[in-house]
C-alpha positions in Angstrom: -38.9 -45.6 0.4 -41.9 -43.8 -0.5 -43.8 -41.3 2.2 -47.3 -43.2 1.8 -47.7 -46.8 0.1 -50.5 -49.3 0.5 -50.9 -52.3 -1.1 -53.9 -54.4 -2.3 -53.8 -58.4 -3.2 -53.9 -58.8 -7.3 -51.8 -58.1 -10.1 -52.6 -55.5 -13.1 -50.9 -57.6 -16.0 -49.9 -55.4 -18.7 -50.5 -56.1 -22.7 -48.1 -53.6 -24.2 -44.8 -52.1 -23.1 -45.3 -50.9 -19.7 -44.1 -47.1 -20.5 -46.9 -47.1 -23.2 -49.4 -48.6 -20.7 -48.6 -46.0 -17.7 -51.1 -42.8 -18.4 -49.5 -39.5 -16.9 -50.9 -36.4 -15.9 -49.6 -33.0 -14.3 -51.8 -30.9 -13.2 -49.6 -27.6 -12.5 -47.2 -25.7 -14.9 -44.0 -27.2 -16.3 -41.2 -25.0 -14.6 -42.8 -25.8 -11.0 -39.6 -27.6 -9.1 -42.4 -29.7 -7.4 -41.5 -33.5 -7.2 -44.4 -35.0 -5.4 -46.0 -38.1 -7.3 -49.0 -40.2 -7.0 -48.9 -43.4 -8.6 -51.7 -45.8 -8.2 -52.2 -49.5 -10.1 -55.5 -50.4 -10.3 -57.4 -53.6 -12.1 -58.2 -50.5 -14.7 -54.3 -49.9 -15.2 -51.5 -48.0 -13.8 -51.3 -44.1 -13.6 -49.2 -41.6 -12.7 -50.0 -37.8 -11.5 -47.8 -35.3 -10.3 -47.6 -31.2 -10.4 -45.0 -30.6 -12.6 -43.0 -32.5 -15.2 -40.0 -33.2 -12.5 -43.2 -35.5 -10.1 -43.4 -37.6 -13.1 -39.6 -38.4 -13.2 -39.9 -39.5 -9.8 -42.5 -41.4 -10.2 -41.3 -43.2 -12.6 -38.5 -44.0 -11.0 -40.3 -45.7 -8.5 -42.6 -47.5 -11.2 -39.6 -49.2 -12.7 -39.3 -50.7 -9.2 -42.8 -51.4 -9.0 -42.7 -54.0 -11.9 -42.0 -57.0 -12.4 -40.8 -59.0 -15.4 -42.3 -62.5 -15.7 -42.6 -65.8 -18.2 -45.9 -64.2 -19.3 -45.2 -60.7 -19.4 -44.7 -57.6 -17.1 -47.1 -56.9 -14.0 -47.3 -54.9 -11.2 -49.2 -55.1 -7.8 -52.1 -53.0 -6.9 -50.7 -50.2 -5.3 -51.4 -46.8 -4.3 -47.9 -44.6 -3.2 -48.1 -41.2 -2.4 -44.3 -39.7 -2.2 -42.7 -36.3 -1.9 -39.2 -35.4 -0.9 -37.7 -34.6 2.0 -34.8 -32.3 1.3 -34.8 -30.8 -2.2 -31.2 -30.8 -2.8 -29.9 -34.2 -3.6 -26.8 -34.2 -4.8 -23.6 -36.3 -5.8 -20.4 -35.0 -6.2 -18.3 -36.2 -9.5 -14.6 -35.3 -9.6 -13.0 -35.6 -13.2 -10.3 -33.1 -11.9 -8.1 -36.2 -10.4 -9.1 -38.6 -13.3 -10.9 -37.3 -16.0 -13.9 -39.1 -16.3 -15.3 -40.0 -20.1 -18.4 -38.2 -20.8 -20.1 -42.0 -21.4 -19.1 -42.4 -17.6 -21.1 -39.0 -16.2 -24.1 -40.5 -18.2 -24.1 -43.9 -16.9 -23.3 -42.0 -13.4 -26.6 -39.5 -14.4 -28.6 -42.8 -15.2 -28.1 -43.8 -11.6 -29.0 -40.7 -10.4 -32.4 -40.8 -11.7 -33.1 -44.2 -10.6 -32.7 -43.2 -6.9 -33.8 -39.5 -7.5 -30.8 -37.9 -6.7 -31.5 -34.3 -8.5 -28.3 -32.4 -8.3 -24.8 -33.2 -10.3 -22.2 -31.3 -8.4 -19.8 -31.6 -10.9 -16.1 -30.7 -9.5 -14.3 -29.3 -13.1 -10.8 -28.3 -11.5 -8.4 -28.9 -9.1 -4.3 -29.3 -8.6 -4.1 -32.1 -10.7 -6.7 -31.1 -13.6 -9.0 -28.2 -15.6 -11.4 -30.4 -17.3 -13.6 -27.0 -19.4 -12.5 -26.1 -22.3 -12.1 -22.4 -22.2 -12.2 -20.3 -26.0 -10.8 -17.3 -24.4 -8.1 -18.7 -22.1 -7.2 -22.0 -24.3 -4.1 -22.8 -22.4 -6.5 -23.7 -19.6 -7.8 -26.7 -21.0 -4.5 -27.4 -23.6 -2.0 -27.3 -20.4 -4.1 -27.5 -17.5 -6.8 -30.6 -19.0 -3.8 -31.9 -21.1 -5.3 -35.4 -19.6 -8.8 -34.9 -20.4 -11.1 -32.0 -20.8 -14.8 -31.7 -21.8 -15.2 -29.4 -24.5 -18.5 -26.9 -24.3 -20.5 -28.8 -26.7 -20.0 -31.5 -24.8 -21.0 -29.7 -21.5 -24.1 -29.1 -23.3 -24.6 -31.6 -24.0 -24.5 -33.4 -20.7 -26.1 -30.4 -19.2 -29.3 -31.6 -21.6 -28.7 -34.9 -20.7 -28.8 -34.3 -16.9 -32.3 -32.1 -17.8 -33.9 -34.6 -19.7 -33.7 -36.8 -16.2 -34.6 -33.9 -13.9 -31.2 -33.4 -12.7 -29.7 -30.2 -12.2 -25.9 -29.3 -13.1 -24.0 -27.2 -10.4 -20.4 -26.7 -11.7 -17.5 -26.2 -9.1 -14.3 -24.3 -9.9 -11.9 -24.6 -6.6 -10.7 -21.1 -6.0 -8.3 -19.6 -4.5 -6.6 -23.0 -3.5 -6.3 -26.4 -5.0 -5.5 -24.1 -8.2 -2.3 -25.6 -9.5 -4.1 -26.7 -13.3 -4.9 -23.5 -13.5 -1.5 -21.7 -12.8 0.5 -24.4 -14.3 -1.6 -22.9 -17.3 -1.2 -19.1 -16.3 1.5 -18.7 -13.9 1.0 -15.0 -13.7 -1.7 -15.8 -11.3 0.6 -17.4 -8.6 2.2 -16.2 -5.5 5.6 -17.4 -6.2 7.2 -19.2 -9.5 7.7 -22.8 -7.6 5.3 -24.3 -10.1 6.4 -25.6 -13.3 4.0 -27.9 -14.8 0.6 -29.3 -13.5 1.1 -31.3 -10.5 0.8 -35.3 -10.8 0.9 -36.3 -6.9 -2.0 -36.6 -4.4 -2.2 -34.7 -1.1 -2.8 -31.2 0.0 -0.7 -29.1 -2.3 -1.5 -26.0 -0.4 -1.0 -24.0 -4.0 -2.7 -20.7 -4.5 -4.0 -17.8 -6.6 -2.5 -14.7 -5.9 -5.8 -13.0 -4.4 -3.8 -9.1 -4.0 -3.7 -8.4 -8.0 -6.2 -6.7 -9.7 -5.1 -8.8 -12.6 -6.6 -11.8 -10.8 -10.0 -10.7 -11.2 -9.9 -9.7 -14.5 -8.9 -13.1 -15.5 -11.2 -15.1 -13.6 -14.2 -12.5 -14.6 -14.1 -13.5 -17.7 -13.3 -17.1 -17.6 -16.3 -17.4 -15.3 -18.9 -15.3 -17.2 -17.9 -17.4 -20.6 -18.4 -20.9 -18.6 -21.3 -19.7 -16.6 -23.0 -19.8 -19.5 -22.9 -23.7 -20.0 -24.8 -24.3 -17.0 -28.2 -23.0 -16.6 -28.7 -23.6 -13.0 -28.9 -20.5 -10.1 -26.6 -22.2 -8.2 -22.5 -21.6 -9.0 -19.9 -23.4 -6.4 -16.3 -21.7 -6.3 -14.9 -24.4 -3.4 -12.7 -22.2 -1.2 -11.8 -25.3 1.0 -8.4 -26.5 2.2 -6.1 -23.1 1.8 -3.5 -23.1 4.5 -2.6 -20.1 3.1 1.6 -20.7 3.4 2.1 -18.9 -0.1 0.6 -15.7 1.0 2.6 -15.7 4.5 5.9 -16.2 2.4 5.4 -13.7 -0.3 6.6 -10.3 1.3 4.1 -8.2 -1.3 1.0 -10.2 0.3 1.9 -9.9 3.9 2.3 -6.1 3.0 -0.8 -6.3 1.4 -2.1 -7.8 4.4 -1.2 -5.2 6.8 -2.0 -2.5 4.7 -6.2 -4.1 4.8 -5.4 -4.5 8.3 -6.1 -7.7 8.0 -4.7 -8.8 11.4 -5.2 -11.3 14.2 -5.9 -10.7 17.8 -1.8 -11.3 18.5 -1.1 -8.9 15.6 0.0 -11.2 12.8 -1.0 -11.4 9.4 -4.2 -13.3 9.3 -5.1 -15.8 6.3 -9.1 -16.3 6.9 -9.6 -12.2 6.5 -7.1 -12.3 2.9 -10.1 -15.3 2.1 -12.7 -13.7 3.0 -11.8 -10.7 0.9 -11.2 -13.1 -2.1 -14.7 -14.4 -1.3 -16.4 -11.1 -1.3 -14.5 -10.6 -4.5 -15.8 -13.5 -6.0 -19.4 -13.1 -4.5 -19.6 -9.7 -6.8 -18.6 -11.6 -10.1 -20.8 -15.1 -9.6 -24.2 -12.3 -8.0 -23.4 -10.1 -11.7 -23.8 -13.7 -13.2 -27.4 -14.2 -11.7 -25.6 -16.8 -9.6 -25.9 -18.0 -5.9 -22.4 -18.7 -4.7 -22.0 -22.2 -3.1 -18.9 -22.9 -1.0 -17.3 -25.6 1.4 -17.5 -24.6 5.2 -13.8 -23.1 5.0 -15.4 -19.8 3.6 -18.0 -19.3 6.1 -17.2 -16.3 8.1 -19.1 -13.4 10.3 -19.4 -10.9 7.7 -20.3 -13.1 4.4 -23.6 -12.4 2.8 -26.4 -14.4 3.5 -27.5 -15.7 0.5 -24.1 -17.9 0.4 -24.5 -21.6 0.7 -22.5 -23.3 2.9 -21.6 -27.3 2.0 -19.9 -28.5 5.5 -18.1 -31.7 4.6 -16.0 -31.0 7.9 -18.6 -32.4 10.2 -22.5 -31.4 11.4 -21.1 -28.5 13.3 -20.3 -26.7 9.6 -24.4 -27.3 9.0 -25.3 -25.7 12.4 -23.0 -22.8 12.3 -24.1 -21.9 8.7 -28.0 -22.3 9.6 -27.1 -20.2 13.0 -25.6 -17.3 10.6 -28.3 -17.5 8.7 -27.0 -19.1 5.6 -28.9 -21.8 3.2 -26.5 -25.2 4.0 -25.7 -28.7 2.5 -24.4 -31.5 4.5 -21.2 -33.6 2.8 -20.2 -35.2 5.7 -21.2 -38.6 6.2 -21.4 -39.2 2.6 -18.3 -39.6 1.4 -18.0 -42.6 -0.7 -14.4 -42.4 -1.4 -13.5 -43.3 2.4 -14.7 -46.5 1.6 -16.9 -46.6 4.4 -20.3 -48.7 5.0 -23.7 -47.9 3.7 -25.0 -48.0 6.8 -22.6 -45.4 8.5 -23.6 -42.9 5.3 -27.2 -44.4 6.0 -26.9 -43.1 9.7 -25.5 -39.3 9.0 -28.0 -36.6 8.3 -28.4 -33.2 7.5 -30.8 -32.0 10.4 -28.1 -33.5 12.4 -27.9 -30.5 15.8 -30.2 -28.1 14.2 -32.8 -26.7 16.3 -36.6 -27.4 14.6 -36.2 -23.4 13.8 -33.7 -23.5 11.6 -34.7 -26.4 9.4 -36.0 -24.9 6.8 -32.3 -23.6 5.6 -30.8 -26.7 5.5 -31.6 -27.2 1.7 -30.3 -31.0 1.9 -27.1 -33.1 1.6 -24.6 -34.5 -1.5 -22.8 -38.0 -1.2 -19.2 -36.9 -2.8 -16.7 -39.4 -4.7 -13.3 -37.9 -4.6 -11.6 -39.7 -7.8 -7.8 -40.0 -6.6 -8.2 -43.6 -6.1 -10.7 -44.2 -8.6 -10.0 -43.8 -12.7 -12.8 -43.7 -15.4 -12.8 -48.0 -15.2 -13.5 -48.1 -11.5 -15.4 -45.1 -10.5 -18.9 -47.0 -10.8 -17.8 -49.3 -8.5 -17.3 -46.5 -6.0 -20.2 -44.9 -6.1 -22.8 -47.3 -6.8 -24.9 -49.1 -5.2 -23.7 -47.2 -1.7 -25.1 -43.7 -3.2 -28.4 -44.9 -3.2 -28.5 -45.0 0.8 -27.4 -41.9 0.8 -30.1 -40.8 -1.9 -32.9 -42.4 0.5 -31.5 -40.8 3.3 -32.2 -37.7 1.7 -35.2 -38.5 -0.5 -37.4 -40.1 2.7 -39.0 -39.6 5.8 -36.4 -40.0 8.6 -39.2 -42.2 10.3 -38.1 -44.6 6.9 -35.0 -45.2 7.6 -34.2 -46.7 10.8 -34.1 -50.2 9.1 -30.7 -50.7 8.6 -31.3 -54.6 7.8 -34.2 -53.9 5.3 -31.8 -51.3 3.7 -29.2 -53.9 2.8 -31.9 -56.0 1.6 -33.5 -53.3 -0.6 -30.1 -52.3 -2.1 -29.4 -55.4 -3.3 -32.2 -55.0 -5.4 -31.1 -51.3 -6.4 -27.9 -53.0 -7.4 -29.6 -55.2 -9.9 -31.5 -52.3 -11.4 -28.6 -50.0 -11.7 -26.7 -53.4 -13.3 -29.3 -53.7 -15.9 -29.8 -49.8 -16.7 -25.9 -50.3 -18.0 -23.8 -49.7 -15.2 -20.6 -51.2 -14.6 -20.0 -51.4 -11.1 -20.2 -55.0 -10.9 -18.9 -56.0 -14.6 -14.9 -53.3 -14.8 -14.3 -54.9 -10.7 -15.1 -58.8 -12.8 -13.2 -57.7 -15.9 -9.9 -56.7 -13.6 -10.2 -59.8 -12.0 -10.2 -61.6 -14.9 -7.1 -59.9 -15.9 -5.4 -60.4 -13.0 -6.1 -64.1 -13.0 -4.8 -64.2 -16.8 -1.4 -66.2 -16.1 -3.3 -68.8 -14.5 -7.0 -68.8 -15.3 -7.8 -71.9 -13.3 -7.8 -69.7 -10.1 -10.0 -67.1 -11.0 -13.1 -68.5 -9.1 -10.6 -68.6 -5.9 -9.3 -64.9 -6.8 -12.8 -63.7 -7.0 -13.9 -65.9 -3.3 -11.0 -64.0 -2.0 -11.2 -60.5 -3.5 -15.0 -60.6 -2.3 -13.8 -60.8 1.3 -11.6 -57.5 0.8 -11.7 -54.2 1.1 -9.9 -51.0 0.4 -8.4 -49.4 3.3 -10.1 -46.7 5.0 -10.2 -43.3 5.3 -7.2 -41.8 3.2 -4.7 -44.5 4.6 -3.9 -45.7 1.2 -1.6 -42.4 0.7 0.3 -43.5 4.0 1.1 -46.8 3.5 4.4 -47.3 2.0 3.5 -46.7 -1.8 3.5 -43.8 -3.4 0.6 -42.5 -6.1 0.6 -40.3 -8.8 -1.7 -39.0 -11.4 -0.2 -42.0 -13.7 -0.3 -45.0 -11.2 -2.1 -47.2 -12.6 -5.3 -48.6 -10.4 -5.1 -52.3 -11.5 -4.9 -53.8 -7.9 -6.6 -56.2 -6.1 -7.1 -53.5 -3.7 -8.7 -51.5 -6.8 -11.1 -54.5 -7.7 -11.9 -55.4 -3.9 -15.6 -54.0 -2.7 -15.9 -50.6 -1.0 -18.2 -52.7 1.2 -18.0 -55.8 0.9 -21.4 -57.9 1.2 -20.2 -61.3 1.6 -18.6 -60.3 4.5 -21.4 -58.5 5.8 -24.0 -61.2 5.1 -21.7 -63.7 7.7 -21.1 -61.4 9.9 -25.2 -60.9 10.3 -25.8 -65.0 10.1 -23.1 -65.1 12.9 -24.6 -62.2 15.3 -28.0 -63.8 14.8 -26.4 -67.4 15.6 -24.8 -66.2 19.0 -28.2 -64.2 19.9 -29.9 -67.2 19.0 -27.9 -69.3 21.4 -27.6 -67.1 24.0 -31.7 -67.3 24.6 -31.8 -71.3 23.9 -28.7 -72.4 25.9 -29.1 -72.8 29.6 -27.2 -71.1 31.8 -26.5 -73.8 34.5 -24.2 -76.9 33.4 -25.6 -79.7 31.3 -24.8 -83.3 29.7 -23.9 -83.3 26.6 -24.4 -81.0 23.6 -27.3 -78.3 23.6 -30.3 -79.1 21.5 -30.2 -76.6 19.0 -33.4 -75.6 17.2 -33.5 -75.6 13.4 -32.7 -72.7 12.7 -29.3 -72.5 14.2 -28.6 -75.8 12.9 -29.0 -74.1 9.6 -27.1 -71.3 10.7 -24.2 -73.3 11.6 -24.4 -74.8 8.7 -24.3 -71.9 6.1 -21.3 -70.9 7.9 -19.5 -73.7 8.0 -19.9 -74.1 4.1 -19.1 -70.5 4.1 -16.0 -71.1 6.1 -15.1 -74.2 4.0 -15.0 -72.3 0.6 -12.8 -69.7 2.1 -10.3 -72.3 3.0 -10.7 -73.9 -0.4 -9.9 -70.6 -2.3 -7.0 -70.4 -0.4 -5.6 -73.5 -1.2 -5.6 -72.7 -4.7 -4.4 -69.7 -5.1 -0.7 -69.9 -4.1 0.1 -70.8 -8.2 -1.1 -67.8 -8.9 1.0 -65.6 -6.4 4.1 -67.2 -7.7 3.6 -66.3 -11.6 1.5 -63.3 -11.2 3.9 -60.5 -9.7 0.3 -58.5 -9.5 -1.4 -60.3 -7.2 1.4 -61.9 -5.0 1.2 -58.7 -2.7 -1.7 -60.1 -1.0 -0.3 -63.8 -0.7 -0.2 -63.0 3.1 -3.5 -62.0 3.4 -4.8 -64.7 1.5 -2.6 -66.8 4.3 -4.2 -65.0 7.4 -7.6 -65.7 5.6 -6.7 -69.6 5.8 -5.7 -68.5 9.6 -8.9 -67.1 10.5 -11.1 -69.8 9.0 -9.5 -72.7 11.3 -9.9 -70.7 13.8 -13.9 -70.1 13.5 -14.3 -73.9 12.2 -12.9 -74.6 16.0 -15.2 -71.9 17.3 -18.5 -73.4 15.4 -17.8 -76.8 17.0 -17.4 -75.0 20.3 -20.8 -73.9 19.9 -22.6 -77.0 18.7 -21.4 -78.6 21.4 -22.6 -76.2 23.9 -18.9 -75.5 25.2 -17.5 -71.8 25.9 -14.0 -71.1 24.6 -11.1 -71.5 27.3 -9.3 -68.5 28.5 -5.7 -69.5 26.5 -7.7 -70.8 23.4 -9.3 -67.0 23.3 -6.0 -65.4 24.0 -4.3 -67.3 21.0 -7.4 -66.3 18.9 -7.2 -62.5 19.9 -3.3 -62.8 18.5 -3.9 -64.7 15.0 -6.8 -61.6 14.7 -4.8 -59.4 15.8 -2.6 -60.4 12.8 -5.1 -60.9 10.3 -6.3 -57.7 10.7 -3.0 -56.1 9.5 -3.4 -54.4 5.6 -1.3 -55.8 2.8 -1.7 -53.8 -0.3 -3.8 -50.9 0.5 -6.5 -53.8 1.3 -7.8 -55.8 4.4 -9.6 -58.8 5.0 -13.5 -57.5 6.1 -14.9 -60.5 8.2 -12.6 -59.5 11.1 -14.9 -57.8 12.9 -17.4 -60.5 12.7 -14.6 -62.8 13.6 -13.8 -61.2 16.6 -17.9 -61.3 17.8 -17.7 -64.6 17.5 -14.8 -65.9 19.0 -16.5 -63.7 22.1 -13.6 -61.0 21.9 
């Protein structure tokens, strides 16, 4: 949502391709970073001004919204918006580490950036499972370590350019010291011990390490990181840092040694892990501050004695923000914006970076990064994940807080972001269709019923999916229902809304003292009532026809009992409607019996759950 919009009654039609019709016009010098925009439509025509080249790419990003296709041409209201950011670091983590993501798929996921105006690709190039760069002076890197997929450096140019061209920037991460087993699979010479044999393929916390006591170590990643430094332009260099239990240092007698010789010792006297990091760090600080770099790292490495100028990106929780601002460090909130917990737009609509920090210290916080994780997402699903939640995220960070406290009128703008992204080539709605079709391929007369049912799932939350009885790799293939299931399902939301609104509806209309006969309901519950019992009846219908399917279809017939629970639950709130119609309130056994079938029904089967549960359970009264 822009900062200042008004709008005036009229249309400016336009008789050539709108892009040729819009004049622009900076009025300050190309390298300014300034991205405030002025775009005003006029019976005269449509024009654009901004400061710098980068307003102008916001702007028009918000004139593709402004217009409108129709049977005689495009057009566009009389408007004048006046818009400027809010944080100036809007950023969106891609991980091709986990599952090496295409270079078609970073610029379909770049195209979405610009529509929303997030500015920053934080792209994360290594991890356990993957070195995705190729590397001309360390080639096993890339040979062994990206044997699945690596970008070579014309093609990180090229992306770079391609990023530039939309007024993104491109931050590179490479995890260090932990989360390194590509890299030492690759060069084991770095490790702390020889447990590692090849690069690992499972998912987890590998708690694998570089070996921060040799000289050696620096040498190597000196001049790994001076030769790819030089792909990406951009200040700003991210070496992770994050999630290093440091159990490979404590067990290699040369390190502890190492350790006590620094001194670098606990209150108790024991060997402590954080000082060992924070001496890598300060290591690392001197080789990314010779490349004319700011180091960025996750809130792990913050510690009393690192430099200012570090970054800090918290993705712990708001405290990492407020105790990097505190120590007078530049920070970025992650928290809140993970899309790969597979959580609500409106809970990452509802996190933000100023979050606990005192008016003083506003000025460091330099903005905030929604972050898909890829271990449950390959290069056919990864849209899906990202998009069209990211852009909630993206206004979070792009508008005035005072915007966005409309959580309704931000699920009813995003369905329109979902169409644009959709038409700019984006295939988070079409590779979730195309995986339903397959699945329904042994029986293609239940594929409208698959795709009624999948609509009401959802992935399970959080990182439950790893503790759930089946085991993942690297090579699992993500061809589930669970895979092609909504991170957020909207059908689900959209009843759960028409039923909240019902029962507060009802409970202004309805008197409380007894009456004869049923209530006299106004119009617009009847209508209510009526979209959800259609909605209801569907549900039931799809799963009446999808039991063929279960039995020839060893892919689907995982989530037989969910579908089942699904036919459960819709009796149950066809009895509930009726309840209401007819004025009556559920009886005390009738609502037990309901909390046990929901109880039930809420139960994952296949790494998926049905998603109308909690509106079930509002509107049974529970």
């Amino acid at each position: 949502m822009p900062a200042q919009a008004s709008w005036q009654a009229g249309y400016y039609t336009f008789k050539i391709a709108p892009l040729l019709a819009l004049h622009r016009e900076t009025t300050g010098p190309a390298t300014s970073s300034d991205e405030s925009y002025r775009l005003r439509v006029t019976a005269t025509g449509a024009l654009l001004t901004a400061v710098s080249p980068l307003g102008i790419q916001r702007g028009l990003a918000t004139f593709w919204q402004v217009i409108e296709a129709t049977p005689h041409g495009w057009r566009a209201q009389f408007c004048d918006i006046q818009d400027q950011p809010r944080f100036r670091w809007r950023g969106l983590l891609v991980d091709p580490a986990r599952h090496f993501l295409p270079v078609a798929v970073v610029k379909r996921t770049l195209d979405g950036m610009a529509a929303v105006k997030l500015n920053v690709l934080h792209w994360h190039l290594c991890d356990d499972q993957g070195w995705r760069v190729e590397s001309k002076l360390f080639p096993r890197l890339h040979t062994v370590g990206g044997a699945t997929g690596y970008y070579t450096q014309a093609e990180v140019r090229e992306v770079v350019r391609y990023a530039a061209q939309r007024g993104i920037r491109v931050v590179p991460e490479f995890d260090l010291p932990g989360h390194a087993g590509a890299l030492l699979a690759a060069y084991p010479r770095l490790a702390c011990n020889d447990s590692l044999k090849a690069v690992p393929t499972r998912w987890g916390v590998l708690n694998i390490a570089l070996d921060p006591t040799r000289e050696s170590t620096y040498t190597m990643l000196d001049s790994v990181l001076t030769e790819l430094s030089g792909l990406f332009p951009d200040p700003y260099f991210h070496i992770g840092g994050d999630e290093n239990d440091g159990r490979q240092w404590r067990h290699n007698p040369r390190i502890v040694a190492f350790m006590q010789e620094k001194c670098f010792l606990n209150a108790k006297g024991y060997v402590d892990k954080h000082q060992l990091q924070n001496y890598f760090n300060r290591r690392m600080l001197s080789i990314v501050q010779k490349l004319g770099k700011t180091m960025v790292g996750w809130d792990e490495i913050l510690g009393p004695d690192l430099p200012a100028p570090v970054v800090i990106e918290s993705w712990r929780g708001p405290k990492g923000v407020a105790d990097a601002v505190r120590l007078g460090h530049p920070a970025l909130r992650a928290h809140g914006y993970y899309l790969d917990l597979n959580f609500s737009a409106a809970a990452h609509y509802a996190a933000d970076p100023l979050q606990g920090i005192p008016d003083s210290l506003h000025a460091r916080v330099l903005g905030g990064e929604a972050a898909m994780w890829s271990e449950f997402a390959d290069s056919v699903i990864y849209e899906s994940r990202v998009w069209p939640r990211a852009a909630a995220v993206a206004e979070r960070l792009w508008s005035p807080a005072a915007l966005t406290q409309d959580v309704p009128d931000m699920y009813r703008r995003l369905a329109f972001v979902s169409e644009e992204l959709d038409a700019l080539g984006l295939r988070h709605r079409r590779a979730p269709a195309a995986l339903l079709r397959q699945l329904a391929a042994p029986y293609p007369a239940a594929l409208p019923a698959l795709q009624t049912f999948t609509a009401l799932l959802e992935p399970v939350k959080e990182y439950r999916r790893h503790f759930q009885g089946f085991k993942y790799t690297t090579e699992t293939p993500l061809t589930r229902l669970a895979d092609a299931a909504p991170a957020e399902s909207d059908v689900a939301r959209r009843f759960g809304a028409t039923a909240d609104s019902l029962l507060a509806g009802l409970s202004i209309a309805v008197p409380r003292f007894p009456a004869t006969g049923p209530p006299t309901l106004l119009p617009i519950a009847s209508r209510q009532l009526a979209a959800l019992r259609q909605q209801l009846a569907d549900w039931q219908h799809a799963t009446e026809a999808l039991p063929p399917l279960f039995v020839i279809s060893p892919g689907v017939a995982e989530y037989a009992p969910l579908a089942a629970q699904l036919g459960t639950v819709t009796s149950l709130l066809t009895q509930r409607l009726t309840q209401l119609e007819q004025g009556q309130a559920p009886l005390p056994a009738w609502q037990s019996a309901a909390r046990l079938q929901l109880d039930a029904a809420q139960k994952p089967a296949g790494q998926a759950e049905l998603a109308i549960i909690g509106a079930a359970r509002r509107l049974v009264g529970l």
